[in-house]
C-alpha positions as a Python dict, from the first residue, in 0.01 Angstrom:
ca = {
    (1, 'X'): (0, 0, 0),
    (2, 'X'): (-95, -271, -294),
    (3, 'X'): (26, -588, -283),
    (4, 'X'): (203, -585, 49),
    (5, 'X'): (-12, -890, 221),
    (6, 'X'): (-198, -617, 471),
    (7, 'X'): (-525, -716, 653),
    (8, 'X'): (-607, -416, 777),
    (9, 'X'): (-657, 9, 682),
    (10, 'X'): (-642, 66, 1055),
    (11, 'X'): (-437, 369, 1118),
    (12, 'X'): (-561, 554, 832),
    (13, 'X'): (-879, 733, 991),
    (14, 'X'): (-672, 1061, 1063),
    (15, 'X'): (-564, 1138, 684),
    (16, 'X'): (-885, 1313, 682),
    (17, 'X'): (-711, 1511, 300),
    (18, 'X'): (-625, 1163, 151),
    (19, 'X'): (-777, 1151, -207),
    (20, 'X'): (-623, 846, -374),
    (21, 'X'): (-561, 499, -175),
    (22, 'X'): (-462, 184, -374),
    (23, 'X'): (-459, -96, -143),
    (24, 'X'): (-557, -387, -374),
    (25, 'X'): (-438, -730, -360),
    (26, 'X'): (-385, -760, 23),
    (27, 'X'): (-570, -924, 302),
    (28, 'X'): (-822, -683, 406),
    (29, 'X'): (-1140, -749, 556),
    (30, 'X'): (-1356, -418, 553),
    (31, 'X'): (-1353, -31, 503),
    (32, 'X'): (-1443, 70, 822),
    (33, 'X'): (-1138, 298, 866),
    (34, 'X'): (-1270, 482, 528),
    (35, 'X'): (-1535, 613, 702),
    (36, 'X'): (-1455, 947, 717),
    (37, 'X'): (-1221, 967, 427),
    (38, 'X'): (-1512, 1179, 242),
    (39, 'X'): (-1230, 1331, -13),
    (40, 'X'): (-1114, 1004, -184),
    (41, 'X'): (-1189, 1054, -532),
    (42, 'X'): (-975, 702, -619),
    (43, 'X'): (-1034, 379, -427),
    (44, 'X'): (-894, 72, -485),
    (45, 'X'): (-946, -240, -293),
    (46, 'X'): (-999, -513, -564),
    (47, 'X'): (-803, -861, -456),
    (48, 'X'): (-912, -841, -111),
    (49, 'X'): (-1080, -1111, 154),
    (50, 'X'): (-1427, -810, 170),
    (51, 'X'): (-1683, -914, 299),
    (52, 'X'): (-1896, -614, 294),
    (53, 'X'): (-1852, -245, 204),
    (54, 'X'): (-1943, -103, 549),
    (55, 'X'): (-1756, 232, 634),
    (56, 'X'): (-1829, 357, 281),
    (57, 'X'): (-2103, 619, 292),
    (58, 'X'): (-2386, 832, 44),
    (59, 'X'): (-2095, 1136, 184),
    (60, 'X'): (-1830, 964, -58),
    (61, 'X'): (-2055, 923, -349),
    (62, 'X'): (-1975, 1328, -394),
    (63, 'X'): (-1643, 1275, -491),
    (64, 'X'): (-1538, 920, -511),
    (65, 'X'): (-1588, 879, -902),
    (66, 'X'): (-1321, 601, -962),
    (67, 'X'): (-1368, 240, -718),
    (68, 'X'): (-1231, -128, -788),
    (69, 'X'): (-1376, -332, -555),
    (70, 'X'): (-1423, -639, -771),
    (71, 'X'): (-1301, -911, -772),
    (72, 'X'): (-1347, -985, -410),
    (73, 'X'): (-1452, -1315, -353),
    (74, 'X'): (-1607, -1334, -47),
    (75, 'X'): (-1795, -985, -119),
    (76, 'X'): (-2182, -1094, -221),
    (77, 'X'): (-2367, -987, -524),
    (78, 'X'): (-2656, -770, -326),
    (79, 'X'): (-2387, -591, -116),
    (80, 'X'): (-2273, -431, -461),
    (81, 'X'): (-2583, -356, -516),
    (82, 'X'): (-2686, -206, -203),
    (83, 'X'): (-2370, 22, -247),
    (84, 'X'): (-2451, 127, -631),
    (85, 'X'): (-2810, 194, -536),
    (86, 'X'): (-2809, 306, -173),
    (87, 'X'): (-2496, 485, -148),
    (88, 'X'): (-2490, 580, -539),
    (89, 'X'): (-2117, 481, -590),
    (90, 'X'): (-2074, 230, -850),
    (91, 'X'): (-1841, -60, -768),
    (92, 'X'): (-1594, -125, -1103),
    (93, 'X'): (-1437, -454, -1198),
    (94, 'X'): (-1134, -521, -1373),
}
């Protein structure tokens, strides 16, 4: 799904099994339909419009070892760090 000018995961919620999803440089907004995607081990959403990291949870920190969200240029410095020390998943850059 990379690079394919998409501004939205919607539709995704159901692939309950998914464990890689590369959907950087596109036009989305937020995670929220990650939510429950608890078995990604590979996430990569890096050359987005994010403004947050909502619908990422402490439940994906188990497995989800490998995460580009940055850059991201409307995504703020403490939300990163909300997510690396809240949620323990540590937010890579390229």
């Amino acid at each position: 799904m990379f690079n394919n000018v998409i501004d939205s995961l919607k539709g995704i919620e159901q692939m309950k099994d998914l464990e890689q999803l590369y959907a950087h440089c596109n036009h989305i907004h937020n995670l929220q339909p990650v939510s429950g995607l608890t078995n990604l081990r590979e996430l990569y959403v890096h050359y987005n419009q994010l403004e947050n990291l909502s619908g990422l949870t402490a439940e994906h920190s188990e497995k989800l070892h490998t995460f580009y969200c940055k850059p991201n240029d409307k995504l703020k410095q403490k939300e990163l760090i909300h997510t690396e020390i809240n949620l323990g998943i540590r937010c890579k850059s390229l």
